[in-house]
mmCIF file of the N, C-alpha and C atoms, coordinates in Angstrom:
data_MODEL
# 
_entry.id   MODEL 
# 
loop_
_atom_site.group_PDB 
_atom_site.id 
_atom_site.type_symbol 
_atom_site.label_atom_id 
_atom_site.label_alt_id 
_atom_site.label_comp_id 
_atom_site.label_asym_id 
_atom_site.label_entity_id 
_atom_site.label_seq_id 
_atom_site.pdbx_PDB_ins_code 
_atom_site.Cartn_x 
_atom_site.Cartn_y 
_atom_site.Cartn_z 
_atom_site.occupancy 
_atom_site.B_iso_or_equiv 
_atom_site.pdbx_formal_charge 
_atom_site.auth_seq_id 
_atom_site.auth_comp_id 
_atom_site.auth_asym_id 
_atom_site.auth_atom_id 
_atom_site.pdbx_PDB_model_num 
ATOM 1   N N  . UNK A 1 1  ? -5.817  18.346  -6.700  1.00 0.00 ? 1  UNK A N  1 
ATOM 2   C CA . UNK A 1 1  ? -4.723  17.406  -6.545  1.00 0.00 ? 1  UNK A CA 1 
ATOM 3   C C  . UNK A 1 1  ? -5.198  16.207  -5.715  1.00 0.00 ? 1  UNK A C  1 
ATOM 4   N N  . UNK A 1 2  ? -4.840  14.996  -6.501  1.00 0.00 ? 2  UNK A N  1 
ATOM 5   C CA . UNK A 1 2  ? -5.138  13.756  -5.471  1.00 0.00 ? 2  UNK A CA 1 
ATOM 6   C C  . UNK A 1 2  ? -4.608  13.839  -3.930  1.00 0.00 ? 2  UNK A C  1 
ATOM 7   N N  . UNK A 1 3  ? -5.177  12.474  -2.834  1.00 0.00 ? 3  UNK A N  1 
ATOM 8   C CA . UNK A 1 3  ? -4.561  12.888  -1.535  1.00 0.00 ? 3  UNK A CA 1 
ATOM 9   C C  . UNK A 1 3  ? -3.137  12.009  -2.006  1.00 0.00 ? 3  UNK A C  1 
ATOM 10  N N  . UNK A 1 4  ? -3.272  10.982  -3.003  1.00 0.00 ? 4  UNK A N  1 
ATOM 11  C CA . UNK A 1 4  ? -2.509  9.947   -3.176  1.00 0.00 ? 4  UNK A CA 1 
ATOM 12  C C  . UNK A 1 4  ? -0.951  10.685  -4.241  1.00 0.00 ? 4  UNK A C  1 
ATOM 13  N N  . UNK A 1 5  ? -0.075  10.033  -3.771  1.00 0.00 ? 5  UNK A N  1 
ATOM 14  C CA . UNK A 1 5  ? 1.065   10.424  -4.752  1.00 0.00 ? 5  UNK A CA 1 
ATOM 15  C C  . UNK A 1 5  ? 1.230   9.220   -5.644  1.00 0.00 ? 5  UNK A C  1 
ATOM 16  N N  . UNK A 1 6  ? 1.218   8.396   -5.457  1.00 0.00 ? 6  UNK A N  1 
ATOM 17  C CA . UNK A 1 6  ? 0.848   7.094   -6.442  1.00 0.00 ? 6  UNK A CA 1 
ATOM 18  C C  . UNK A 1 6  ? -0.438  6.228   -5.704  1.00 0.00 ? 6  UNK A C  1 
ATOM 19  N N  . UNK A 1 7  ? -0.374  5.314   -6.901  1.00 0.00 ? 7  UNK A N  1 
ATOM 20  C CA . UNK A 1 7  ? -1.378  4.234   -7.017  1.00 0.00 ? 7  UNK A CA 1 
ATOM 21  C C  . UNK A 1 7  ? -1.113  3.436   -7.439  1.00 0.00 ? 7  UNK A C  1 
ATOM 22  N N  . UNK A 1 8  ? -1.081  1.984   -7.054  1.00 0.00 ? 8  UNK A N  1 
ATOM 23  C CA . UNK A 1 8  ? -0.340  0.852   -7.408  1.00 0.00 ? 8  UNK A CA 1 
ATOM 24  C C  . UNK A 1 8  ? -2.008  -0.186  -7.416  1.00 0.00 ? 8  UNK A C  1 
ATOM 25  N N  . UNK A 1 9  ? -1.605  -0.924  -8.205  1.00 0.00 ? 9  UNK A N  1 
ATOM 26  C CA . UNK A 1 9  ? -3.206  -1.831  -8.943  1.00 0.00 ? 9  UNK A CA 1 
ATOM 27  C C  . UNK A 1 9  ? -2.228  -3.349  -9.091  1.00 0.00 ? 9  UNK A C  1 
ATOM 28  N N  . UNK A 1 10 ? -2.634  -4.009  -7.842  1.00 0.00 ? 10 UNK A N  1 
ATOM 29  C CA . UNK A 1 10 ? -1.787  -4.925  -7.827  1.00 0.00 ? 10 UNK A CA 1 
ATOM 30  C C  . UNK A 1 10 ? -2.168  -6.248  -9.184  1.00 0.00 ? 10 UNK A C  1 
ATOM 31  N N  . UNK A 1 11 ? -3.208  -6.059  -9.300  1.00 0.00 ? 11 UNK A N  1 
ATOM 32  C CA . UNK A 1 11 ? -4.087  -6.921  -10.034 1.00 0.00 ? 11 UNK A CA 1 
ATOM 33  C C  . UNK A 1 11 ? -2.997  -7.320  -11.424 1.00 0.00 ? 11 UNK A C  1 
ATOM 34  N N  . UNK A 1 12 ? -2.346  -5.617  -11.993 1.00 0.00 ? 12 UNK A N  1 
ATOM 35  C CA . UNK A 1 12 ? -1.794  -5.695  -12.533 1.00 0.00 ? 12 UNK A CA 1 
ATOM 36  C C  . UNK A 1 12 ? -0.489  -6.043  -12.794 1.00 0.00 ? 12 UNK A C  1 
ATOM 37  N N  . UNK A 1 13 ? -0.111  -6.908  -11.596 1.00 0.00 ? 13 UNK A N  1 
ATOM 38  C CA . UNK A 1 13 ? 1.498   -7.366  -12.019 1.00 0.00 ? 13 UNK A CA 1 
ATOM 39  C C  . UNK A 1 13 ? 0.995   -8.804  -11.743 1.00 0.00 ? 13 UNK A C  1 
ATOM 40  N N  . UNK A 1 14 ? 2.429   -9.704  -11.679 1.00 0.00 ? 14 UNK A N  1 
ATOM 41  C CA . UNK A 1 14 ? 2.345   -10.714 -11.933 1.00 0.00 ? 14 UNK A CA 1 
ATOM 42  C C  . UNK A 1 14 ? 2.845   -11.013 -10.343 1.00 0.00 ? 14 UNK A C  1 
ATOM 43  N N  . UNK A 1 15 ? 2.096   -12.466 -9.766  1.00 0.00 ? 15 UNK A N  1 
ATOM 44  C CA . UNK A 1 15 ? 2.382   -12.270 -8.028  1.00 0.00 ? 15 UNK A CA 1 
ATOM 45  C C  . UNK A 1 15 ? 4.056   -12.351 -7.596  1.00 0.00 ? 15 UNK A C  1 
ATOM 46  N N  . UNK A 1 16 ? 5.329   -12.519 -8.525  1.00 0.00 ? 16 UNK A N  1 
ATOM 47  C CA . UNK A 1 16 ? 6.475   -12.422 -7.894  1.00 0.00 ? 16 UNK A CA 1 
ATOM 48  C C  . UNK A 1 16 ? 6.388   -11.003 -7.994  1.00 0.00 ? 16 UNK A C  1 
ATOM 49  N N  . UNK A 1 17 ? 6.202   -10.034 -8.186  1.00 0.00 ? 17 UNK A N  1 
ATOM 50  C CA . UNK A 1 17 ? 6.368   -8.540  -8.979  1.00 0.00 ? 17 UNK A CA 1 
ATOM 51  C C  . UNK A 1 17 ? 5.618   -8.163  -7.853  1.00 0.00 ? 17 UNK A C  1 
ATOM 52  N N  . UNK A 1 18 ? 4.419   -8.610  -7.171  1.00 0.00 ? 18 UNK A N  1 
ATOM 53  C CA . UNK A 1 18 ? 3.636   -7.527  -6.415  1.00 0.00 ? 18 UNK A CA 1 
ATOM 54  C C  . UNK A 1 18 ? 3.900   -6.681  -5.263  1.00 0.00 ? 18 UNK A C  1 
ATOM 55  N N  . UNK A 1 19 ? 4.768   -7.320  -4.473  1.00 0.00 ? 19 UNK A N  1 
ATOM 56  C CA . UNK A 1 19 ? 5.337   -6.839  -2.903  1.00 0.00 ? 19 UNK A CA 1 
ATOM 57  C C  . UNK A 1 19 ? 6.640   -5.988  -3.708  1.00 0.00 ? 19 UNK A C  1 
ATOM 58  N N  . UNK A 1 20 ? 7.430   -6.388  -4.278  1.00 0.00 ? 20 UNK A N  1 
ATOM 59  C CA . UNK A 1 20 ? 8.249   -5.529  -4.868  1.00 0.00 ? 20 UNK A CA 1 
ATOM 60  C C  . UNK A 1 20 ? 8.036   -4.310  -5.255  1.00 0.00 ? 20 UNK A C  1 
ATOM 61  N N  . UNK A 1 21 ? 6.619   -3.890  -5.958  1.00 0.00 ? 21 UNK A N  1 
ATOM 62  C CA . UNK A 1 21 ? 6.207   -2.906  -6.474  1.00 0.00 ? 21 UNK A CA 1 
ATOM 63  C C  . UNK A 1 21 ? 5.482   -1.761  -5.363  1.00 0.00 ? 21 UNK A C  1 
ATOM 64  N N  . UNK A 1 22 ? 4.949   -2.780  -4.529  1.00 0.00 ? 22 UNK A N  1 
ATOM 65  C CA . UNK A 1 22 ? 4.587   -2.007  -3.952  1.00 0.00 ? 22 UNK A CA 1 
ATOM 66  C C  . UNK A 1 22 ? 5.389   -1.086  -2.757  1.00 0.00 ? 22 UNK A C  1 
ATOM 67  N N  . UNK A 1 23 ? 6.571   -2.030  -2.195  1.00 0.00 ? 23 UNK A N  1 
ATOM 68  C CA . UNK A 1 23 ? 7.525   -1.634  -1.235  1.00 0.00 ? 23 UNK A CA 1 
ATOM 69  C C  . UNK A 1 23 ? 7.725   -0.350  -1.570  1.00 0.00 ? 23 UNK A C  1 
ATOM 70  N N  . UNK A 1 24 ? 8.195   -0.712  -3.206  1.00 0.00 ? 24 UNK A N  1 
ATOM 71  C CA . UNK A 1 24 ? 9.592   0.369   -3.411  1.00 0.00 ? 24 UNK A CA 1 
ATOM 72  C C  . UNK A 1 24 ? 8.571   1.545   -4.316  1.00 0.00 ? 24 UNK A C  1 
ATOM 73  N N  . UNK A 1 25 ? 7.090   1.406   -4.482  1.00 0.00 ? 25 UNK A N  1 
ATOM 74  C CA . UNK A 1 25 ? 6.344   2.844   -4.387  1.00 0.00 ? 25 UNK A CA 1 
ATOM 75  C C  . UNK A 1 25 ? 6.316   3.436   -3.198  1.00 0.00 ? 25 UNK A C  1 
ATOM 76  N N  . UNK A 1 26 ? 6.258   2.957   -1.886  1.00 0.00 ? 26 UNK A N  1 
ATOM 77  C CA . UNK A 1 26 ? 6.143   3.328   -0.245  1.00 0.00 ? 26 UNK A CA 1 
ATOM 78  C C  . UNK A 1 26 ? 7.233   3.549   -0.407  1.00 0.00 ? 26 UNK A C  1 
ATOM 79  N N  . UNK A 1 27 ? 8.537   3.113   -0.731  1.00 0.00 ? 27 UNK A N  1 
ATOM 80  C CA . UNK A 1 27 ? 10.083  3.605   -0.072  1.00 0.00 ? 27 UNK A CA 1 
ATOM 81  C C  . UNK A 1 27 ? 10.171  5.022   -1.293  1.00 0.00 ? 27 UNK A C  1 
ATOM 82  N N  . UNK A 1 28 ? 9.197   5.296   -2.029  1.00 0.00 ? 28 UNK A N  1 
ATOM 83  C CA . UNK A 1 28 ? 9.507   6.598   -2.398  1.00 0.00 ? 28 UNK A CA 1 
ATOM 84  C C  . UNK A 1 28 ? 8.891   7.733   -2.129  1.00 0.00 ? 28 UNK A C  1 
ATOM 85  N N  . UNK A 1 29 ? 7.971   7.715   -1.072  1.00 0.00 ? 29 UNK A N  1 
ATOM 86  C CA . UNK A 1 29 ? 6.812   8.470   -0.688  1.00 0.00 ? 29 UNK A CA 1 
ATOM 87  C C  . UNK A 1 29 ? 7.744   9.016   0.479   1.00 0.00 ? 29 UNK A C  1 
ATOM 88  N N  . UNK A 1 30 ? 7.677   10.253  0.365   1.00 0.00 ? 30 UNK A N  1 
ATOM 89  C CA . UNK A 1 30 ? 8.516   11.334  1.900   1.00 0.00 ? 30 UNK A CA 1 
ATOM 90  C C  . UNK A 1 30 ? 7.057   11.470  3.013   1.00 0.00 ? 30 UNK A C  1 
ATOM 91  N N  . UNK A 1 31 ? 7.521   11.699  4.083   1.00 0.00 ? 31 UNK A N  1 
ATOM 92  C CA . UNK A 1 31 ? 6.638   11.438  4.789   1.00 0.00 ? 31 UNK A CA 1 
ATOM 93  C C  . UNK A 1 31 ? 5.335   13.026  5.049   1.00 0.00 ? 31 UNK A C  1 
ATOM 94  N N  . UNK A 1 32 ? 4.574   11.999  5.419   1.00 0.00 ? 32 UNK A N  1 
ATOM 95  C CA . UNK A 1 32 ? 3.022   12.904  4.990   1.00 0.00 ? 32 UNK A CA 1 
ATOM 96  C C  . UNK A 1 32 ? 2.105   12.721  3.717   1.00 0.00 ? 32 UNK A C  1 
ATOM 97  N N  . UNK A 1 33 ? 3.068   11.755  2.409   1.00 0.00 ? 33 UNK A N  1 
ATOM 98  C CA . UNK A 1 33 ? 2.824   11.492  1.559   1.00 0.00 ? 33 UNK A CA 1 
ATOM 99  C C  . UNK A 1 33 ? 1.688   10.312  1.901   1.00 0.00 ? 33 UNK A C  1 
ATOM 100 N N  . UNK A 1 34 ? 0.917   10.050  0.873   1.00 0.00 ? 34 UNK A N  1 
ATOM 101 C CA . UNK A 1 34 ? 0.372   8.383   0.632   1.00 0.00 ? 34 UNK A CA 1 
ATOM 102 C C  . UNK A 1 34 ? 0.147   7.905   -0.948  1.00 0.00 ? 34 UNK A C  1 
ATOM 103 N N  . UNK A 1 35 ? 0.021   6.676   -0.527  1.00 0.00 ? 35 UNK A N  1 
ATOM 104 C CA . UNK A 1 35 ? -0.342  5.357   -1.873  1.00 0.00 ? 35 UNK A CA 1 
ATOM 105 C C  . UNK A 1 35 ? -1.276  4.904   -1.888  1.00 0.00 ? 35 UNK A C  1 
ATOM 106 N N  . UNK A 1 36 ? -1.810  4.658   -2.690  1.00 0.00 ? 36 UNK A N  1 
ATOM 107 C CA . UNK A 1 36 ? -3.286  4.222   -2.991  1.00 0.00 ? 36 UNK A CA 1 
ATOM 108 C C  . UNK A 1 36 ? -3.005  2.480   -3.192  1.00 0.00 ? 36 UNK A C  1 
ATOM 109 N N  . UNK A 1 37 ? -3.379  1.571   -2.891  1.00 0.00 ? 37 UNK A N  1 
ATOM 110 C CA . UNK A 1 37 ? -3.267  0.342   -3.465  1.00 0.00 ? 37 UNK A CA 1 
ATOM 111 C C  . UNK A 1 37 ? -4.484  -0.562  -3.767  1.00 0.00 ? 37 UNK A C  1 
ATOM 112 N N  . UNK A 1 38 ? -4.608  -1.259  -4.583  1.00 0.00 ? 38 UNK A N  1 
ATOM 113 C CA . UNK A 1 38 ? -5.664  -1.363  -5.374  1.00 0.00 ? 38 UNK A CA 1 
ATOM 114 C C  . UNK A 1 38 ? -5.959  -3.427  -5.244  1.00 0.00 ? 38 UNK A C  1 
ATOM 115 N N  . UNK A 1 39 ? -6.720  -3.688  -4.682  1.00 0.00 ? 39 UNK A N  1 
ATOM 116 C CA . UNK A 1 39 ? -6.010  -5.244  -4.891  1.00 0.00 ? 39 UNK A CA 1 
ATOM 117 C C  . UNK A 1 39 ? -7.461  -5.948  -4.774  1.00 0.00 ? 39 UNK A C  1 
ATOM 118 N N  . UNK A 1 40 ? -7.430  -7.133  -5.469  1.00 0.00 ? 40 UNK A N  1 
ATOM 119 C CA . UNK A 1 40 ? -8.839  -7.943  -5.554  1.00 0.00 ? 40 UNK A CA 1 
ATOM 120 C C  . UNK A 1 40 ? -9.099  -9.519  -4.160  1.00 0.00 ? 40 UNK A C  1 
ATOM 121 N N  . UNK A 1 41 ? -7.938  -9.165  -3.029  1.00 0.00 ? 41 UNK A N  1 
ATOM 122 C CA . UNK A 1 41 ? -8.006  -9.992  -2.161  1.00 0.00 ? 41 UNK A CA 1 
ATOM 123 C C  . UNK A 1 41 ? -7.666  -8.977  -1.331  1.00 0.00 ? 41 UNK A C  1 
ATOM 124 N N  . UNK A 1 42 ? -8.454  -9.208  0.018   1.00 0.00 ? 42 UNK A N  1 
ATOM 125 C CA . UNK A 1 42 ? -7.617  -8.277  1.563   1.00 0.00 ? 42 UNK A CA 1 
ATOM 126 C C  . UNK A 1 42 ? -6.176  -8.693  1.717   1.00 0.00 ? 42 UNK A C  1 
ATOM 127 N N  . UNK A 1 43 ? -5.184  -7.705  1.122   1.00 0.00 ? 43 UNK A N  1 
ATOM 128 C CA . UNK A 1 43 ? -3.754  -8.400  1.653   1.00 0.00 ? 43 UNK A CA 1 
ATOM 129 C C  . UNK A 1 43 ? -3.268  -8.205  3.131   1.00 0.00 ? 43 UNK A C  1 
ATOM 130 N N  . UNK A 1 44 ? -4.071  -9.008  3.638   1.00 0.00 ? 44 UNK A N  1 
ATOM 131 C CA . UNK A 1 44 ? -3.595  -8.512  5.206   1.00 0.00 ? 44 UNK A CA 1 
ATOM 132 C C  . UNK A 1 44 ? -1.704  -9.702  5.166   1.00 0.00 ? 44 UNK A C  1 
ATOM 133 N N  . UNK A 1 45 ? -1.419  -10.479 4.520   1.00 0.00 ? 45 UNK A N  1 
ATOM 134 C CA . UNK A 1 45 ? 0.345   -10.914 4.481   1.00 0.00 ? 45 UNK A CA 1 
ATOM 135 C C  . UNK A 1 45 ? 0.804   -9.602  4.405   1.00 0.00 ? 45 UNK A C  1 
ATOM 136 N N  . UNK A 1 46 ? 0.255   -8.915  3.154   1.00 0.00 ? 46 UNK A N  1 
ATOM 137 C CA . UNK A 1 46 ? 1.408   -7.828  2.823   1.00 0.00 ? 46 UNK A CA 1 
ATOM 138 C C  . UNK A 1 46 ? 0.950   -6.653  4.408   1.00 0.00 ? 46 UNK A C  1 
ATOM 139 N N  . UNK A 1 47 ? 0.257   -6.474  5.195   1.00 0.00 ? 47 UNK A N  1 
ATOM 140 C CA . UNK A 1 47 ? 0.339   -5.631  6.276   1.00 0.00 ? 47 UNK A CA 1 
ATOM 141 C C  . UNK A 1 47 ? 1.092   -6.169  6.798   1.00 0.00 ? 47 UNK A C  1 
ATOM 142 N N  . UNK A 1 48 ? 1.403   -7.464  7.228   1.00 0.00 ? 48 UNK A N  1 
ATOM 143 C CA . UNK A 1 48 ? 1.976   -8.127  8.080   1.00 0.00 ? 48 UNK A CA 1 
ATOM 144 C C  . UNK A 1 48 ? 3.831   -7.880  7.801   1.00 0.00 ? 48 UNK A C  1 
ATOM 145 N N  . UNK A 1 49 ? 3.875   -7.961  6.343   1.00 0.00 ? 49 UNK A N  1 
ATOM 146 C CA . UNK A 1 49 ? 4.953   -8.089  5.919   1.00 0.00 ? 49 UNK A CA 1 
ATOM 147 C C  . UNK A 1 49 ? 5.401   -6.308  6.487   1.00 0.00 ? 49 UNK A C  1 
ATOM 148 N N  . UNK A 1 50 ? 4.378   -5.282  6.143   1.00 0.00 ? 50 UNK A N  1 
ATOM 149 C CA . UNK A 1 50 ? 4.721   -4.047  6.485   1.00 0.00 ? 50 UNK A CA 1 
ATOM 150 C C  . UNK A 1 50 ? 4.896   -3.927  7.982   1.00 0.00 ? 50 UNK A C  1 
ATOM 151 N N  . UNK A 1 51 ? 4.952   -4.044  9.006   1.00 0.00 ? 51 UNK A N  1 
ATOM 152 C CA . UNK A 1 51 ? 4.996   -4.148  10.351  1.00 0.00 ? 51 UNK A CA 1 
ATOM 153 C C  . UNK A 1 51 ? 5.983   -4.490  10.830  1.00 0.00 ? 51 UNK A C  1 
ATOM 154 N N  . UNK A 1 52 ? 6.349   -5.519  10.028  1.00 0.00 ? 52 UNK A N  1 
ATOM 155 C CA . UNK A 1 52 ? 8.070   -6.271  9.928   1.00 0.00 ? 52 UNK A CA 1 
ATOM 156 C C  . UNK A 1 52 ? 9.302   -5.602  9.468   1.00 0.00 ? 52 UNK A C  1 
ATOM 157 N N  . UNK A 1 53 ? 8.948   -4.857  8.273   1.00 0.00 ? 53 UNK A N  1 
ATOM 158 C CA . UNK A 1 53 ? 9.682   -4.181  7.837   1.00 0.00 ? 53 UNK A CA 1 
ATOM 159 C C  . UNK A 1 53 ? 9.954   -2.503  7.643   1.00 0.00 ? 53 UNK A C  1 
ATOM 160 N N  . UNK A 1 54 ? 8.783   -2.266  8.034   1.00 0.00 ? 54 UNK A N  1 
ATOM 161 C CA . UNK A 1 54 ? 8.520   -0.749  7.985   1.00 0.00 ? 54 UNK A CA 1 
ATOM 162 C C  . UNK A 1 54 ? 7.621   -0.295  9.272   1.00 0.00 ? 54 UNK A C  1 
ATOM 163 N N  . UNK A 1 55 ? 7.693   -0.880  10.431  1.00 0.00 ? 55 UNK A N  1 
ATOM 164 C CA . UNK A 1 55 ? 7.690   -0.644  11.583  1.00 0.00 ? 55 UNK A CA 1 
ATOM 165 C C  . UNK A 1 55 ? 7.344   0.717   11.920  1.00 0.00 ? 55 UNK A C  1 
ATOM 166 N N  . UNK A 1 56 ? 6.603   1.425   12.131  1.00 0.00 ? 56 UNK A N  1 
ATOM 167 C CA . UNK A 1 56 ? 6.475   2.726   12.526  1.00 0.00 ? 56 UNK A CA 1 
ATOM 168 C C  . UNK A 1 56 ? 6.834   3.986   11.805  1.00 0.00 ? 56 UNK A C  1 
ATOM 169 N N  . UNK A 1 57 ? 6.311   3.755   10.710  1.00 0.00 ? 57 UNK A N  1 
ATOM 170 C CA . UNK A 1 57 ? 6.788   4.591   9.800   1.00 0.00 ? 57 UNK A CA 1 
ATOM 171 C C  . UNK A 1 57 ? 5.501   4.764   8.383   1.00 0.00 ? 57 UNK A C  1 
ATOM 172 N N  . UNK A 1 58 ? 4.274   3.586   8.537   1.00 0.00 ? 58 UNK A N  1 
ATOM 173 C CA . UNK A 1 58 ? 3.437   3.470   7.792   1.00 0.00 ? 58 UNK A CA 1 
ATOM 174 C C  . UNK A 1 58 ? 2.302   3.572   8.602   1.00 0.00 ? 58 UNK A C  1 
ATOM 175 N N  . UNK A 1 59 ? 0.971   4.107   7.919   1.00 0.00 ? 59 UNK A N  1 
ATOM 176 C CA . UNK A 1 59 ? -0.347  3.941   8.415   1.00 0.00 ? 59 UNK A CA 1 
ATOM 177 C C  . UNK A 1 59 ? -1.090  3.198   7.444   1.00 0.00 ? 59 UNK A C  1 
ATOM 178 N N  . UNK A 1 60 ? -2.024  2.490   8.054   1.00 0.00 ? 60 UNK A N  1 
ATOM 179 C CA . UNK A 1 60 ? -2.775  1.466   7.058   1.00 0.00 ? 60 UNK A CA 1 
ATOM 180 C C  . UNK A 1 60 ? -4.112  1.855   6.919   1.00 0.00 ? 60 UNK A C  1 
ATOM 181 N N  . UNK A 1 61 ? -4.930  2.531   5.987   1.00 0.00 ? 61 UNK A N  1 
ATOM 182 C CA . UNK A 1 61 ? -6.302  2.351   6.395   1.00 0.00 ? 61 UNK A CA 1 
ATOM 183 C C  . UNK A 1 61 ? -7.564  2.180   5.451   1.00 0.00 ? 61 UNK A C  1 
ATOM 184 N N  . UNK A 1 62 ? -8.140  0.485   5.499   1.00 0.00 ? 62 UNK A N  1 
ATOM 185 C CA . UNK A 1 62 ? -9.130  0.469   4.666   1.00 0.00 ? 62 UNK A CA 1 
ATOM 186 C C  . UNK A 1 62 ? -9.869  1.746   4.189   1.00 0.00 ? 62 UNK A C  1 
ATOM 187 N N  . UNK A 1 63 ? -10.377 1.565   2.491   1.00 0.00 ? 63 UNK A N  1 
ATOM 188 C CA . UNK A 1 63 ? -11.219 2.844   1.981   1.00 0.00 ? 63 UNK A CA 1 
ATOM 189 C C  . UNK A 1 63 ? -12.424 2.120   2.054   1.00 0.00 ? 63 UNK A C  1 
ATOM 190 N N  . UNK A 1 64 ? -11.930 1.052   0.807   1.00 0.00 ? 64 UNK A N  1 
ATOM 191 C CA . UNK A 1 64 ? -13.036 -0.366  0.523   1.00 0.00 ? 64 UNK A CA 1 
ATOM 192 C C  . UNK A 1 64 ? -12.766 -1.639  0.861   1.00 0.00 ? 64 UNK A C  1 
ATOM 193 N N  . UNK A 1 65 ? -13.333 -2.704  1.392   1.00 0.00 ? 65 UNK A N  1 
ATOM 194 C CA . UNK A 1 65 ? -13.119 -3.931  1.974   1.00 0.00 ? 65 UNK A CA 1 
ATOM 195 C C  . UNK A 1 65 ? -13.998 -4.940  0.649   1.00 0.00 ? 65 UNK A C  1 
ATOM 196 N N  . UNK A 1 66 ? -13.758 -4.552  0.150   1.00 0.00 ? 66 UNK A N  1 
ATOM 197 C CA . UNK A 1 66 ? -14.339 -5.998  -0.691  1.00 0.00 ? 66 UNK A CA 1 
ATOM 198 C C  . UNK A 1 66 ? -15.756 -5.973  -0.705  1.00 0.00 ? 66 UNK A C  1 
ATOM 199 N N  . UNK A 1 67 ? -16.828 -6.945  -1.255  1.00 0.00 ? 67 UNK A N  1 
ATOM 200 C CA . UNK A 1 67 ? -15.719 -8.683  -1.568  1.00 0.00 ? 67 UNK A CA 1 
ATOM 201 C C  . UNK A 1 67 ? -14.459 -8.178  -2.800  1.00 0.00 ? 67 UNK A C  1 
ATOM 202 N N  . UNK A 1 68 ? -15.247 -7.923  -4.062  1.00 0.00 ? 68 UNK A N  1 
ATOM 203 C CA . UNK A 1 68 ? -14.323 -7.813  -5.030  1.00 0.00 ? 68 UNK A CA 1 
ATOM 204 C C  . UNK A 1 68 ? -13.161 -6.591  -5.084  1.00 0.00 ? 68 UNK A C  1 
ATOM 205 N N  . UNK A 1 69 ? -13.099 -5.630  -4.730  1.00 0.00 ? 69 UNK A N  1 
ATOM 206 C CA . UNK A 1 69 ? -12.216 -5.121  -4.561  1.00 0.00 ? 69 UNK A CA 1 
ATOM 207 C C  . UNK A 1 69 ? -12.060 -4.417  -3.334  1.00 0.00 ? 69 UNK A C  1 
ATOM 208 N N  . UNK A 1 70 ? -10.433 -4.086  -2.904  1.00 0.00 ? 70 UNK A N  1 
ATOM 209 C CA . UNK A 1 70 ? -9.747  -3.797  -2.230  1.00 0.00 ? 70 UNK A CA 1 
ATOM 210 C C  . UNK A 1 70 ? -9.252  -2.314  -2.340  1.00 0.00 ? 70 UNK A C  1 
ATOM 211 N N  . UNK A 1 71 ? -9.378  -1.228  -1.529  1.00 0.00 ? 71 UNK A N  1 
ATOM 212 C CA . UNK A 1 71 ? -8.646  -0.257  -1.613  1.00 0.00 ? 71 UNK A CA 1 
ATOM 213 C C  . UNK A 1 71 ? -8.224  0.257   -0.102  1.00 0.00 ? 71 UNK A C  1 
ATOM 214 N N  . UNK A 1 72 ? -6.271  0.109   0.054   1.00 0.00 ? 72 UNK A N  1 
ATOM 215 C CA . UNK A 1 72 ? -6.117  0.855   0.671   1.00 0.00 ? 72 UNK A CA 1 
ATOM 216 C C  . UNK A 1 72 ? -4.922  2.026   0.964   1.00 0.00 ? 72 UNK A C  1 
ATOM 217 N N  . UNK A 1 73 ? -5.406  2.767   1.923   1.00 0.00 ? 73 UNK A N  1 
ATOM 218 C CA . UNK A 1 73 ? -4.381  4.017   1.808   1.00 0.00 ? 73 UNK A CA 1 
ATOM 219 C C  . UNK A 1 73 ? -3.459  3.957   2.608   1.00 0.00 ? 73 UNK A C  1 
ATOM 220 N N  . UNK A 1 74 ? -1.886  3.577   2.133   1.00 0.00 ? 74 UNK A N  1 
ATOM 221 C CA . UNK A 1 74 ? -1.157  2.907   2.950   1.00 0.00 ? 74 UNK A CA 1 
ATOM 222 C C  . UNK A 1 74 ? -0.298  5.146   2.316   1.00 0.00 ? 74 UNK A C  1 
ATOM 223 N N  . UNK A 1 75 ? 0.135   5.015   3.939   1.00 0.00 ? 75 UNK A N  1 
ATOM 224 C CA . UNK A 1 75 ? 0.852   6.786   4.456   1.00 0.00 ? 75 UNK A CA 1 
ATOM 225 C C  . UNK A 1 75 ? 2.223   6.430   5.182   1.00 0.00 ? 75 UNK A C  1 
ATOM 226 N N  . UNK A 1 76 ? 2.933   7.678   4.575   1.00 0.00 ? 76 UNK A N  1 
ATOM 227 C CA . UNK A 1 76 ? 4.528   7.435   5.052   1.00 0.00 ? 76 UNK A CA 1 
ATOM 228 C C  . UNK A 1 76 ? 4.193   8.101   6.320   1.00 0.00 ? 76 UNK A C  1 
ATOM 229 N N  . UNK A 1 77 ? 4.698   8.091   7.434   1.00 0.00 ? 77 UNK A N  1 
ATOM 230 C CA . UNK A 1 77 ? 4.466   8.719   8.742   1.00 0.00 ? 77 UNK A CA 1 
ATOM 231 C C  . UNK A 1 77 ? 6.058   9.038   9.175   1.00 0.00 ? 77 UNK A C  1 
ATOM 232 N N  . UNK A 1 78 ? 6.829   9.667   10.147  1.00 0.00 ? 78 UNK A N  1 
ATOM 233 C CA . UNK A 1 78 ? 7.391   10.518  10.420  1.00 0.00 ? 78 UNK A CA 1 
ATOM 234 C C  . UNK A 1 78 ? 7.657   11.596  10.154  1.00 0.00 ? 78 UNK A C  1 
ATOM 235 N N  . UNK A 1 79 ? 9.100   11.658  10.557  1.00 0.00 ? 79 UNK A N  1 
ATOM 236 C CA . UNK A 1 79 ? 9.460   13.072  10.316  1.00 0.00 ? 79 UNK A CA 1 
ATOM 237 C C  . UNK A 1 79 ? 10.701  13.221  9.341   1.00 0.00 ? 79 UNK A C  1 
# 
């Protein structure tokens, strides 16, 4: 079994679609769960955006840093 419960490949939406998709894969992950996210730029906005909005409740942690691709394992945390 993967560690990931989804995987989101941002590459593949269109950029109004991307933060959307990815939120509301994280707002379905119970905690202990994680997401895989897949992206061809470091989205450090979208961490930023997560910090703001999901405050203590996510872990962030590079797999791969680039250049060309991006993978990281963003985790629901509480209880």
């Amino acid at each position: 079994m993967s560690e990931f419960q989804a995987t989101v490949n941002a590459t593949e939406y269109p950029p109004h679609q991307k933060h959307k998709v990815i939120f509301e894969t994280f707002d379905s992950l119970k905690p202990g769960e994680a997401m895989l996210l897949i992206n061809d730029h470091d989205p450090q906005p979208l961490r930023y955006q997560f910090e703001l909005e999901r405050s203590g409740i996510f872990s962030w942690e590079y797999i791969e840093r680039g250049p060309e691709t991006f993978r990281i394992h963003i985790g629901r945390v509480g209880a």
